[in-house]
PLY file of the C-alpha trace (Angstrom):
ply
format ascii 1.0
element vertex 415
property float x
property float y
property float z
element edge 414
property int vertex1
property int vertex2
end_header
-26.71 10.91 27.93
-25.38 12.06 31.05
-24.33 8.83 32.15
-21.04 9.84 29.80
-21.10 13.58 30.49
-17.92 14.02 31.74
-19.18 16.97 33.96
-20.82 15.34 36.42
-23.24 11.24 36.69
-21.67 8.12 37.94
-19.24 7.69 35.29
-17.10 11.09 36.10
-17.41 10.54 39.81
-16.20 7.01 39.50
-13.19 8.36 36.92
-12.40 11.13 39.76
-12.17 7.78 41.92
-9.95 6.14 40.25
-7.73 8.60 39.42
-7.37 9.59 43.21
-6.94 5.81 43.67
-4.00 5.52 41.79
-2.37 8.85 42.76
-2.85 7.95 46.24
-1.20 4.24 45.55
1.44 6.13 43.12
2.13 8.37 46.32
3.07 5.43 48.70
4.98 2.94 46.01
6.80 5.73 43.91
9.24 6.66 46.68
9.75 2.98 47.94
10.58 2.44 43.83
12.96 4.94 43.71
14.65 4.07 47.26
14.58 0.46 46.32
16.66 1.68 43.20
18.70 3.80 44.64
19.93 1.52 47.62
20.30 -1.24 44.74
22.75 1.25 43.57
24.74 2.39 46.50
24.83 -1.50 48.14
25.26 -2.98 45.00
29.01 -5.16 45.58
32.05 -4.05 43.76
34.54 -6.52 41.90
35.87 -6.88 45.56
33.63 -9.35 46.61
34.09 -12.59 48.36
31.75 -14.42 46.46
34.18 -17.50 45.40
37.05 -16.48 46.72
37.41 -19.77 48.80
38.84 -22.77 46.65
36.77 -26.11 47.47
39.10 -28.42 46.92
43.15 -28.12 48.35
46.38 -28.30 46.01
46.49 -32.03 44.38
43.02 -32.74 44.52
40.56 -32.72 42.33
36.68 -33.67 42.14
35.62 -36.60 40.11
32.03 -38.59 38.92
30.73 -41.42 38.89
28.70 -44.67 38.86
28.71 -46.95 41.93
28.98 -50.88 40.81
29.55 -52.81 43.78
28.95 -52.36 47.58
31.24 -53.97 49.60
32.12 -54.89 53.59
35.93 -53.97 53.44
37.11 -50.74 55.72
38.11 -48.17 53.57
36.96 -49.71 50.13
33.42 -49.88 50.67
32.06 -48.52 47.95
33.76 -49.66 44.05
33.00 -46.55 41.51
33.46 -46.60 38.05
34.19 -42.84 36.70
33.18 -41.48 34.06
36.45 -40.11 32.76
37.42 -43.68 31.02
35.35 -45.72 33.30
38.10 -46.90 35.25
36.53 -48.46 38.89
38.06 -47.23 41.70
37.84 -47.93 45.53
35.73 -45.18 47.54
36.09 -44.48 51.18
32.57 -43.80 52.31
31.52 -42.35 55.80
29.61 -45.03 58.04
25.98 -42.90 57.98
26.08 -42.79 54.76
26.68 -46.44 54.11
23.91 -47.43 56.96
21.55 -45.28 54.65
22.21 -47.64 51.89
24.27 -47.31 49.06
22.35 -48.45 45.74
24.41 -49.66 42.63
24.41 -47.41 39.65
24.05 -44.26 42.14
26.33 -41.56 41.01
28.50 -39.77 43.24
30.79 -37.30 43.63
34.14 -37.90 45.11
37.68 -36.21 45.54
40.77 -37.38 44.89
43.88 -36.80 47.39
47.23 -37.12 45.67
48.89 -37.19 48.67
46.79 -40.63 50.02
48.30 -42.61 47.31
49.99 -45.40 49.18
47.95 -45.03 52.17
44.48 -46.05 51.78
42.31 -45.52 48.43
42.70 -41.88 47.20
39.32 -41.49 46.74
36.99 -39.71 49.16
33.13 -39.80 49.02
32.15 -36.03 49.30
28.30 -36.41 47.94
25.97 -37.77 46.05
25.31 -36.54 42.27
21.78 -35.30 42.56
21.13 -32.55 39.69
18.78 -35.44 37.88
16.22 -36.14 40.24
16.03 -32.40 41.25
15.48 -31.48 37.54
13.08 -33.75 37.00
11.34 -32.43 40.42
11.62 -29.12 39.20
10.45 -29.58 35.73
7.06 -31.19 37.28
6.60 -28.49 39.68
6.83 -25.91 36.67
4.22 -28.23 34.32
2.04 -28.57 37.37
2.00 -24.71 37.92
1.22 -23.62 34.57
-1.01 -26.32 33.81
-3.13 -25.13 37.08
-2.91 -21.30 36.78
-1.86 -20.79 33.38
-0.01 -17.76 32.25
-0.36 -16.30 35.53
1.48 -19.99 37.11
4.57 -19.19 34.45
4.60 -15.24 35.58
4.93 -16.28 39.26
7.68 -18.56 38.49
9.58 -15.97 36.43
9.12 -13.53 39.74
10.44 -16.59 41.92
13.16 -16.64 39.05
14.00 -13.16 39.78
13.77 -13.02 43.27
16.16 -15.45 43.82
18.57 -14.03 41.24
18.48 -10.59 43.63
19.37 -12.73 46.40
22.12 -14.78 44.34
23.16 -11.42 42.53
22.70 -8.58 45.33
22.21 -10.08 48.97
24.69 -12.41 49.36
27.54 -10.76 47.59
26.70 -7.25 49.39
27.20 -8.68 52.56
29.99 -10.32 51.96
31.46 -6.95 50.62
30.71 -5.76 54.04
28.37 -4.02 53.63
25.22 -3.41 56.60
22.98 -6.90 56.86
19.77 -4.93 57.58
20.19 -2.54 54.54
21.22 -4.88 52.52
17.96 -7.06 53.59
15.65 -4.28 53.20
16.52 -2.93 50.27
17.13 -6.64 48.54
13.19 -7.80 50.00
11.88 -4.91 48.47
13.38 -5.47 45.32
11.93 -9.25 45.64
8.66 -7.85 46.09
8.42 -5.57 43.21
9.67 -8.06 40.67
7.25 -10.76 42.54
4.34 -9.18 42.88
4.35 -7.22 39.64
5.76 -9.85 37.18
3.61 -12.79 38.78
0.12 -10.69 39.51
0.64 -8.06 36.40
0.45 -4.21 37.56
-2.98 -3.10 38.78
-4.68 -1.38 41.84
-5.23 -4.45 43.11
-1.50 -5.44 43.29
-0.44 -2.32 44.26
-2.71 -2.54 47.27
-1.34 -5.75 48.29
2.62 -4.44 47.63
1.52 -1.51 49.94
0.14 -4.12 52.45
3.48 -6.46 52.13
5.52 -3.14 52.66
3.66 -2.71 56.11
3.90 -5.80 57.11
7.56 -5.77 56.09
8.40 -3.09 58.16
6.37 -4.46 61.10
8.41 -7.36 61.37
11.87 -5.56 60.57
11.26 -3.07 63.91
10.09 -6.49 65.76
13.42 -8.59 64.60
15.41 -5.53 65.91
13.86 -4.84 69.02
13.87 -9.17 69.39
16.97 -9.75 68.79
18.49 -6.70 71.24
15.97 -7.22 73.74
16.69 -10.95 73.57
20.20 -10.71 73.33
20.43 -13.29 70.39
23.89 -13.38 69.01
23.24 -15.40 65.87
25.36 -17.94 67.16
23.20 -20.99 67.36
24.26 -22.71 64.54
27.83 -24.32 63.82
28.28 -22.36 60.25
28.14 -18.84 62.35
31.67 -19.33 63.84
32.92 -20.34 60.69
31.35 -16.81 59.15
33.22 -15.26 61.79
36.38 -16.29 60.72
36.05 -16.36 56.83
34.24 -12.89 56.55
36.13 -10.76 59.24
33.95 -8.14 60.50
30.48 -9.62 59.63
28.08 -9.04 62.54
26.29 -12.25 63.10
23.63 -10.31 65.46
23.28 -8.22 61.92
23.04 -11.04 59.78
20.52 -13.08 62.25
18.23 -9.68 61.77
18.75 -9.70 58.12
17.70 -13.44 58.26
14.62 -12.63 60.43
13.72 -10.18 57.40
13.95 -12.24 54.28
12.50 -15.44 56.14
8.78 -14.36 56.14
8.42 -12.94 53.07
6.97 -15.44 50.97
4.11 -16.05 53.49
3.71 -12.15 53.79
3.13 -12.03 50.37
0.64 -14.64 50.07
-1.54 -13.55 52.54
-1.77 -9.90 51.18
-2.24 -10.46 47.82
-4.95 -13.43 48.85
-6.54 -10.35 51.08
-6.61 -8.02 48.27
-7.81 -10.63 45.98
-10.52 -11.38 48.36
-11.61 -7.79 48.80
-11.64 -6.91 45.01
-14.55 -10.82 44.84
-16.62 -9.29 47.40
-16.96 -6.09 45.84
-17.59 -7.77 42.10
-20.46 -9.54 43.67
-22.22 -6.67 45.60
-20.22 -3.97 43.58
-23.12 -1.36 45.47
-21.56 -2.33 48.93
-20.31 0.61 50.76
-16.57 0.17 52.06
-16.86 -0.46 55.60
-18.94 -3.14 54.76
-16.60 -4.93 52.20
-13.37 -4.48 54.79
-16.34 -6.08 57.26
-16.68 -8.79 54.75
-12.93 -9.38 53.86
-11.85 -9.67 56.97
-14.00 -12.21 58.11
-11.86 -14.37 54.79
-8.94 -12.90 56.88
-9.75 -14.03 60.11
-9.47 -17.50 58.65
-6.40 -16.59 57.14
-4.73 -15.55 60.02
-6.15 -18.56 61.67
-4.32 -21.13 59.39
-1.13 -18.91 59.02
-0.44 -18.83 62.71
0.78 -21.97 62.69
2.13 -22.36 59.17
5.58 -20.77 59.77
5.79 -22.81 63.14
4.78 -25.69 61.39
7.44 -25.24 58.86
10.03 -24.11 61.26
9.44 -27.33 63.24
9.74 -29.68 59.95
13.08 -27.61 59.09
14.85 -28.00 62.35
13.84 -31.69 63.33
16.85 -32.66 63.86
18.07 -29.92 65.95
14.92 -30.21 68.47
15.58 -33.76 68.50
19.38 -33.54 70.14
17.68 -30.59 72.04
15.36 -33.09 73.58
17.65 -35.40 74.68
18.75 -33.12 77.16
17.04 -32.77 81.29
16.07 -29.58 81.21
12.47 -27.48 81.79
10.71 -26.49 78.31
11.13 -23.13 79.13
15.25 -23.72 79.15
14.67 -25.51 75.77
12.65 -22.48 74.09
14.81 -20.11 75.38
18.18 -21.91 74.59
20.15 -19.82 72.13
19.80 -22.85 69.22
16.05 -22.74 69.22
15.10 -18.58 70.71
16.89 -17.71 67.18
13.81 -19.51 65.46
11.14 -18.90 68.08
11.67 -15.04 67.68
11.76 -15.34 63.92
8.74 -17.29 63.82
7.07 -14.93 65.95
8.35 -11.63 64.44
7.16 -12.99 61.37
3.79 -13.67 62.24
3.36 -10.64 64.23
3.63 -8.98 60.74
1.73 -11.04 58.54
-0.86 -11.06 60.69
-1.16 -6.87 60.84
-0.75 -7.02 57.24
-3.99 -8.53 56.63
-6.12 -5.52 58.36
-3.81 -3.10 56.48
-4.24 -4.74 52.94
-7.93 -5.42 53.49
-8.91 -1.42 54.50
-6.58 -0.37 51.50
-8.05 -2.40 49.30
-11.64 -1.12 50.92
-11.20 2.47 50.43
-9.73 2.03 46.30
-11.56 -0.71 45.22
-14.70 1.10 44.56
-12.77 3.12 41.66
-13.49 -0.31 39.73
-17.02 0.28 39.05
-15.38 2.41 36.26
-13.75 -0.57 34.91
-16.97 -2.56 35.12
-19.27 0.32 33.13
-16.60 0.33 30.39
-17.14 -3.23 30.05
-14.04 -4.89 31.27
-13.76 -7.67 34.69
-13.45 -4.99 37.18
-11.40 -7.65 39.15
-9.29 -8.74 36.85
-5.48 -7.11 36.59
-3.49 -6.64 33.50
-0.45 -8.47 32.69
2.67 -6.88 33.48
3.76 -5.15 30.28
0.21 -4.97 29.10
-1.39 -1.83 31.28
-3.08 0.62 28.82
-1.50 3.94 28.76
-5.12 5.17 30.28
-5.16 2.89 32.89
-1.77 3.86 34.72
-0.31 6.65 36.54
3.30 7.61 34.43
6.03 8.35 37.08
9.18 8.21 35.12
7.87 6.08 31.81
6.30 3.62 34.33
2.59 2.97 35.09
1.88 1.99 38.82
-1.71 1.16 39.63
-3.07 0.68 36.59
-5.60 -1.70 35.66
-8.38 -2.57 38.41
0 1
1 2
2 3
3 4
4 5
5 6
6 7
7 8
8 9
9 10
10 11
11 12
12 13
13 14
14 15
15 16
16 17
17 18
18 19
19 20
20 21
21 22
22 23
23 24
24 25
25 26
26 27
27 28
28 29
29 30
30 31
31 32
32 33
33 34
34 35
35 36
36 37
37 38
38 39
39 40
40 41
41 42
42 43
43 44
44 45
45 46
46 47
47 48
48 49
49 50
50 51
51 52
52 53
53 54
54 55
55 56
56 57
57 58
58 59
59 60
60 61
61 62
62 63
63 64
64 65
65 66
66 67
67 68
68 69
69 70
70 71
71 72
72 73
73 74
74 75
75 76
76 77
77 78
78 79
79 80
80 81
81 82
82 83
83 84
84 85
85 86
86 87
87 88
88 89
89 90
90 91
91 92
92 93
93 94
94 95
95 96
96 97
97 98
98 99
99 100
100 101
101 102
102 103
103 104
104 105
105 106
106 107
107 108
108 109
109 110
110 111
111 112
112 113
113 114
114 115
115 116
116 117
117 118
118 119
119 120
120 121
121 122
122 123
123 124
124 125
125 126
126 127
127 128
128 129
129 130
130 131
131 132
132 133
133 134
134 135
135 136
136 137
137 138
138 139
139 140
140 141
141 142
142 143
143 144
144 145
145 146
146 147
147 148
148 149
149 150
150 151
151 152
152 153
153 154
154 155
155 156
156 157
157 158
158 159
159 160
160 161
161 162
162 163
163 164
164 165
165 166
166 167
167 168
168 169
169 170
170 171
171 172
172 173
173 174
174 175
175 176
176 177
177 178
178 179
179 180
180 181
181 182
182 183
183 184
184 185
185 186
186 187
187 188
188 189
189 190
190 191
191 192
192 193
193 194
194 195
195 196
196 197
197 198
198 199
199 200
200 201
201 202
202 203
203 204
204 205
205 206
206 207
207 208
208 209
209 210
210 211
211 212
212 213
213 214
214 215
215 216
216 217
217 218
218 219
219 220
220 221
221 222
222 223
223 224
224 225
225 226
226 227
227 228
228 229
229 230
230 231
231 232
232 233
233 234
234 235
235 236
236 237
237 238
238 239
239 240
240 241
241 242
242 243
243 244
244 245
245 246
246 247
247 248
248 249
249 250
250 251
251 252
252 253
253 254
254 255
255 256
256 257
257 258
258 259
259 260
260 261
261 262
262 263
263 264
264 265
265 266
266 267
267 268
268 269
269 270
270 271
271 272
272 273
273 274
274 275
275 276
276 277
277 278
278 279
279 280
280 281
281 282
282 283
283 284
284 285
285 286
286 287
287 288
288 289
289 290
290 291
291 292
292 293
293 294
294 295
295 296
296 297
297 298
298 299
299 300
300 301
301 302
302 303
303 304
304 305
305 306
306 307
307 308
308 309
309 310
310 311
311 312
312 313
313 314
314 315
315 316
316 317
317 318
318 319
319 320
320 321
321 322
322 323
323 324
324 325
325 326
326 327
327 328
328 329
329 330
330 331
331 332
332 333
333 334
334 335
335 336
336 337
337 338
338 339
339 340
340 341
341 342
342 343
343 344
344 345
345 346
346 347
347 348
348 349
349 350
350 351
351 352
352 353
353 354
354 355
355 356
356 357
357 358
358 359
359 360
360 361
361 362
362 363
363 364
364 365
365 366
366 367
367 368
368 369
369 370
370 371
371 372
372 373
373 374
374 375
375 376
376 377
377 378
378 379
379 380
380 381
381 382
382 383
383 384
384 385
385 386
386 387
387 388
388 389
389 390
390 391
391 392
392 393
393 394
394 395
395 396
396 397
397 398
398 399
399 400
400 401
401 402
402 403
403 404
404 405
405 406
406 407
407 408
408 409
409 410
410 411
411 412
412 413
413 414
């Protein structure tokens, strides 16, 4: 039948597509994979590190737990604590915000005890509250929640959030601490972040790699907008009361550089959201009309993105806004034009990251959408061998046909 000749029908014109699909895809995320590693490997901090090199707590004192059992309206013992080495109850000095917020009974905090207060005043000083319960529980409900939603797919993304963070715990922070450059060590970090997030959570296909590609753009949109903002702007990164500490804890750290590197990481979650909802979007459209010609699917998907890009535009603001309340608040109080207030150093720092940011997602969405345009057709092969022509493989589960082998690995795989 010639519709499996391998010489010429549908079926070898649609394997021809695919395979150029992937090589093409292979050709833009290959490099970026072996850059990503290799900066990894040159930025990656030594044993030198500052990463807790600071002690918390001074000579003579010590952190301590425990359960609050009375609440009372004496200066300087206001709050009684039993601890939970031997229960003994102790008195607590407690700041007065925290006791107008209400102190409950059996609340457990954490306190320090001065040595060298003993005869002066209770020893004990409230330094927080003991909240790892409540946030476990919170966190526990947000993972059953996920995966009972979106399945296998809801535990893969949280794995990739898993991982993501651990490069940021692991590789960002302690690189620049090490000293070494804020941007790099942002670019090559959110790239890392990306791969392990978008391959681990959305499996590897064409249809992920089109979206990675996408995130990359949009990545490097906002990177040469946060550079150009922040010189052109002449932010300093000095808006908020921890930067001057930096300054003298981490001699040498650029706060300009770390304000960019900031600017970087910050819209990365939202990038990544809209491009892989743009690729998913593209890969629907052409399911249901699988004989539409490209132009007319990008037509299609970016009508979805036009909405997209219509909700997003004020979803970073939005969540900027809800973030800094507190800060725009005191900002308010002040006489001055709004114009003064959006330029003042304290809030331009988060106007041009919110706007950097959105500059890029935004861009990304055309970019995704025509790359996932021009490669998604290569799917119909997927669909005449009788598999979901939209639907990727799980990470770690891409047939050996249905990849492109750079080094061991398959990138662009499964449609």
């Amino acid at each position: 039948m010639s519709g499996h000749s391998h010489h010429g029908g549908p079926l070898a014109l649609s394997e021809t597509a695919t395979r150029r699909a992937r090589w093409v895809l292979a050709f833009l995320v290959v490099p970026l994979l072996i850059g990503t590693a290799v900066g990894l490997v040159r930025l990656w901090p030594s044993e030198a590190t500052m990463m807790g090199s600071l002690p918390v707590t001074a000579v003579g004192s010590d952190f301590v737990v425990g359960a609050v059992v009375d609440v009372r309206d004496v200066p300087g013992e206001e709050v009684r604590l039993a601890l939970d080495d031997g229960g003994t109850v102790v008195p607590v000095q407690v700041p007065p915000e925290i006791l107008e917020a209400g102190v409950d009974v059996g609340a457990r905090m954490k306190v320090m005890f001065i040595a060298d207060a003993m005869g002066s005043g209770s020893p004990y000083v409230y330094v927080d509250y003991v909240r790892s319960t409540p946030i476990a529980l919170l966190a526990g409900l947000y993972a059953l929640v996920v995966v009972l939603v979106a399945g296998r797919r809801g535990l893969a993304a949280i794995a990739g959030l898993a991982l993501s963070l651990a490069v940021v715990v692991s590789f960002v922070l302690p690189a620049i601490l090490a000293g070494q450059p804020p941007l790099l060590v942002a670019l090559v970090g959110s790239s890392a972040m990306m791969f392990v997030a978008v391959y681990v959570a959305h499996g590897v296909s064409i249809r992920t790699t089109t979206a990675l590609v996408g995130t990359i753009v949009g990545l490097v949109i906002t990177t040469a907008l946060a550079a150009w903002g922040t010189g052109a702007g002449h932010l300093t990164g000095t808006g908020t009361d921890g930067s001057y500490e930096l300054t003298v804890l981490v001699p040498g750290l650029s706060l300009q550089a770390l304000l960019l590197c900031g600017m970087v990481i910050a819209g990365l979650g939202a990038l990544n959201d809209v491009t892989i909802t743009q690729a998913s979007a593209v890969w629907e459209l052409h399911a249901s009309d699988p004989t539409a010609p490209a132009r007319t699917v990008f037509r299609r998907a970016m009508r979805i993105g036009r909405d997209h890009i219509a909700s997003t535009v004020y979803t970073l603001a939005f969540a900027y806004v809800g973030a800094a309340l507190p800060t725009l608040l005191l900002v308010a109080l002040y006489d001055r034009s709004l114009v003064d207030t959006l330029t003042a150093a304290e809030i331009a720092e988060e106007v041009v990251r919110t706007l950097v940011s959105s500059v890029g997602l935004v861009l990304a969405i055309p970019v995704t959408t025509a790359i996932g345009a021009a490669v998604v057709r290569s799917t119909v092969l997927g669909a005449e061998r009788g598999r979901p022509s939209d639907a990727p493989r799980e990470a770690g589960a891409v047939a050996a046909d249905d990849g492109v082998a750079v080094g061991g690995a398959a990138v662009g795989g499964a449609a």
